[in-house]
C-alpha positions in Angstrom: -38.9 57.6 77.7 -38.9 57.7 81.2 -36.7 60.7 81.2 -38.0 64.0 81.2 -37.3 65.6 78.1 -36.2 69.6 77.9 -36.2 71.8 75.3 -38.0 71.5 72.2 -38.0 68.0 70.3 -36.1 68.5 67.0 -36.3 64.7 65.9 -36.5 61.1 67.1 -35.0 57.7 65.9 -36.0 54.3 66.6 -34.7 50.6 65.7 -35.2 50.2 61.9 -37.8 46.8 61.9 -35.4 44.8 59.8 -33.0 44.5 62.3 -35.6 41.4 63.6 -36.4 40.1 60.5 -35.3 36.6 61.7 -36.9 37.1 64.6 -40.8 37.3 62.7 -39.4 34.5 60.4 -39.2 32.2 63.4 -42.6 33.3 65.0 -43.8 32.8 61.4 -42.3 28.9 61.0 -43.6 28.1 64.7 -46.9 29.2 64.1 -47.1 27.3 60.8 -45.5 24.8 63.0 -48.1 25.0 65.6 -51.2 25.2 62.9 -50.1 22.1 61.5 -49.9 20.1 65.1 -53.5 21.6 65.8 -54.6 20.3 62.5 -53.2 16.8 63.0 -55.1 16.8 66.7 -51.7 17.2 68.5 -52.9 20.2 70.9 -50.3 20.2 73.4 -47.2 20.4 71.2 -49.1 22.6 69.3 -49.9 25.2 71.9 -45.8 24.9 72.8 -45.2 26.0 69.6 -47.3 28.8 69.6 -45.9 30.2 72.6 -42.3 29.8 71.8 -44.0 31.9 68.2 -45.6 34.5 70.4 -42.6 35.0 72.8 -39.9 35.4 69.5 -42.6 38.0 68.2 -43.0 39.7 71.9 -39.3 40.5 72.2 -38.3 42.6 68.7 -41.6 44.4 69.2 -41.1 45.6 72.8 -37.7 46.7 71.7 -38.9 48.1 68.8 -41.1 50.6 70.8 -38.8 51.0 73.7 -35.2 51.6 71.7 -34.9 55.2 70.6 -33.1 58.7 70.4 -34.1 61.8 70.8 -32.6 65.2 70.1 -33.6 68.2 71.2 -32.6 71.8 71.2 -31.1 71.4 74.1 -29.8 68.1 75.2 -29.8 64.3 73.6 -31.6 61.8 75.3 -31.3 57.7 74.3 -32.5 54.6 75.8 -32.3 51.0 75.4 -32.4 47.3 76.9 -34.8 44.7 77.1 -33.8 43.5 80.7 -30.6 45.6 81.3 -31.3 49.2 80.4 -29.2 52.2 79.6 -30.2 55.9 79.7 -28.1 58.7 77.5 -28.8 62.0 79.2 -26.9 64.6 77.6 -26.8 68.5 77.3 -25.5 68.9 73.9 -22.2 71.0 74.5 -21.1 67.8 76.0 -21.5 65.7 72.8 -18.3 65.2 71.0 -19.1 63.3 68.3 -21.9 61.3 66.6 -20.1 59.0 64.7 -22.6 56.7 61.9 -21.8 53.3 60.6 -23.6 52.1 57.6 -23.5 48.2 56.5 -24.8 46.9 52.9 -28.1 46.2 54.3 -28.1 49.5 56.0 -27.6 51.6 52.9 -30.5 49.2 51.1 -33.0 49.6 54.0 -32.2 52.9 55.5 -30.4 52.1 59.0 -26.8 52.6 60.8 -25.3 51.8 63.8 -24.8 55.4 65.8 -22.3 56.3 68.1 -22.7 59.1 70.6 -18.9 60.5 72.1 -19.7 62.2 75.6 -17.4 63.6 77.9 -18.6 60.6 80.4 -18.6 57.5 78.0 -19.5 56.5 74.1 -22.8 55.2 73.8 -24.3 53.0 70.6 -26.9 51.9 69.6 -27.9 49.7 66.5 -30.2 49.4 63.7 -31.0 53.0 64.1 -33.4 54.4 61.1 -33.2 58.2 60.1 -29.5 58.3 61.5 -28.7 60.9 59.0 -31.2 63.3 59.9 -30.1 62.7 63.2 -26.4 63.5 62.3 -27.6 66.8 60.4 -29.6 67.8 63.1 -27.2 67.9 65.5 -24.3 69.9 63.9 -27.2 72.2 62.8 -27.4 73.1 66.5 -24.1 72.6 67.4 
């Protein structure tokens, strides 16, 4: 995170990789795709196909490592956005709520959508993994 963080780091979610499951199936299907034009001496579609494979692989993992939350002792910090970005930069008395929203596939693979209540705005963020912790963390300290 570009932010500088205070305090001491108590725990950090990320985006859970099953939230871009479809996205690795198609870079899996183009590239099978793209093997299989190679094969039949058809380089140029072939290489097209393995691009538009790289670039649906390229954007899940970038958000993967860029998406997150982090609490601290002191203050919450959260961040995503692939083009458009948003920064949560919050001292933690001014944290209302963290509200957790669980799907089917959530409870079978360990993510929730959170939502952080500040006195400015309410922030989400989805497909978060170790939610809970995150939840029980922060009305440990509150």
């Amino acid at each position: 995170m570009k932010s500088i963080i205070f305090g001491t780091k108590l725990i950090e979610c990320r985006v859970h990789w099953v939230r871009y499951w479809i996205a690795w199936l198609f870079t899996a299907v183009f590239s099978i795709g793209a093997l299989s034009y190679i094969l039949e001496g058809n380089f140029e579609d072939g290489l097209i196909l393995l691009g538009g494979g790289i670039l649906f692989a390229l954007i899940p993992t970038y958000r993967l490592t860029v998406n997150c939350i982090v609490l601290t002792d002191k203050m919450i910090y959260a961040k995503k956005g692939l083009l458009k970005t948003w920064e949560l930069s919050a001292p933690i008395d001014k944290i209302q709520n963290i509200e957790i929203k669980k799907g089917i596939l959530g409870r079978c693979f360990g993510y929730a959508n959170v939502k952080i209540d500040t006195i400015s705005g309410v922030y989400s963020l989805s497909g978060v993994k170790n939610a809970d912790a995150l939840c029980k963390k922060f009305f440990e300290i509150r």
